[in-house]
Each structure stands twice: as C-alpha cells, then as structure tokens.
N, C-alpha and C positions, 0 to 999 in steps of 0.2 A: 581453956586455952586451945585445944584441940577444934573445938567446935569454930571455934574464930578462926582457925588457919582452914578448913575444910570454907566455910564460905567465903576468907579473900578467894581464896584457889578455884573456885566455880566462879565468882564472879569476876574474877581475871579472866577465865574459860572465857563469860557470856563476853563478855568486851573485846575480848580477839576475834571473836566469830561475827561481831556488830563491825568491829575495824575491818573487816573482808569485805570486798564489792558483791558479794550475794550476801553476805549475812547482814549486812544492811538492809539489803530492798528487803529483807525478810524479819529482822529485826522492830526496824526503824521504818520501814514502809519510803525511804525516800533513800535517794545518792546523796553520798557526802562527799565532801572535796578531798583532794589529796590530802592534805595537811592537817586537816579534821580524822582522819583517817587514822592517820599515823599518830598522833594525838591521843585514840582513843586504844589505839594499840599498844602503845609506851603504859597507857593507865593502867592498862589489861596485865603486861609485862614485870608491872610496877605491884600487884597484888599478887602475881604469882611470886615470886623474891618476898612479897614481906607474909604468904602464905610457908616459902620455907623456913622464914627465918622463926615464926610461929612455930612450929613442929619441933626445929633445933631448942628452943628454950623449954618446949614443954616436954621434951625425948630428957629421958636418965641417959642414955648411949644415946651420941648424937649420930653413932656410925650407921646405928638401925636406923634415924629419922633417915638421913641422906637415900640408905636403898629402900626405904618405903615412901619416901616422898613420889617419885615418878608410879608408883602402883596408882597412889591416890590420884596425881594429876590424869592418868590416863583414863580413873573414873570419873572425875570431872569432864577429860574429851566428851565421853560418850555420854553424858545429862545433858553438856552445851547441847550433840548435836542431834538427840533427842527432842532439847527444847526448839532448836531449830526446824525439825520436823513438824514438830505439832503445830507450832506458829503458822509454818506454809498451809498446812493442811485444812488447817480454819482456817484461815483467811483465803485461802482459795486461790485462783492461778489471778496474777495482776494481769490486767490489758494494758 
C-alpha cells in the first residue's frame, strides 16, 4: 500500500510540473492551452490527496502519516524536478 501511495505522489509531482508553462515545453515538448493546463493540474492535485489518503490507511497512527506525508511529498519535489532537468538536458535547448 505504501508503494502505491509513494508513486500516485510522484506522479501527481510529474503532472504539476507538465501543468506549468515550462514544464510542458520540457515535458511535452509543445504549449498547452489554459484549460488543458489546469486539467492536467487538478489530475496532478487529484493523485497527491489520493497519495495521502493511501498512507492514512496504510499508517497504525494516522498522526505520523500526516507529519511524514509532506517529508515524502518534498522527495517527490526534488525526483519531479530532477526528471525535469535531465529531460532539458537531453533533449537540448529548443529553437
């Protein structure tokens, strides 16, 4: 159960960082529209909630899930924007 809540939570991460107007061209290699955007932000938003609600069911003490929930999200930050790096990186500067 742990493992399932550890990847919604990274890939809520990647989809927030795809829903950002640089994490797209860097992502996705194209612009999306506003509404696509936000779309794909809510999806992102929408796996982070059901990544805590995963921890709360699989936590004995739900009190620990809650203050270890934002440690984990914040390793997830830094893998998104990790991924985000390396993606730029190979793929090289767009013209």
């Amino acid at each position: 159960m742990m493992v399932a809540a550890i990847l919604c939570g990274q890939c809520g991460m990647l989809l927030l960082a795809a829903g950002s107007i640089r994490g797209s061209d860097i992502i996705l290699r194209r612009s999306l529209s506003h509404l696509l955007r936000r779309s794909i932000q809510a999806a992102g938003m929408l796996l982070l909630v059901l990544s805590l609600v995963l921890q709360l069911r699989a936590a004995q003490a739900p009190v620990i899930a809650l203050i270890t929930w934002p440690g984990w999200i914040s390793i997830e930050i830094v893998l998104a924007a990790l991924a985000c790096t390396v993606l730029n990186d190979l793929r090289g500067p767009r013209r």
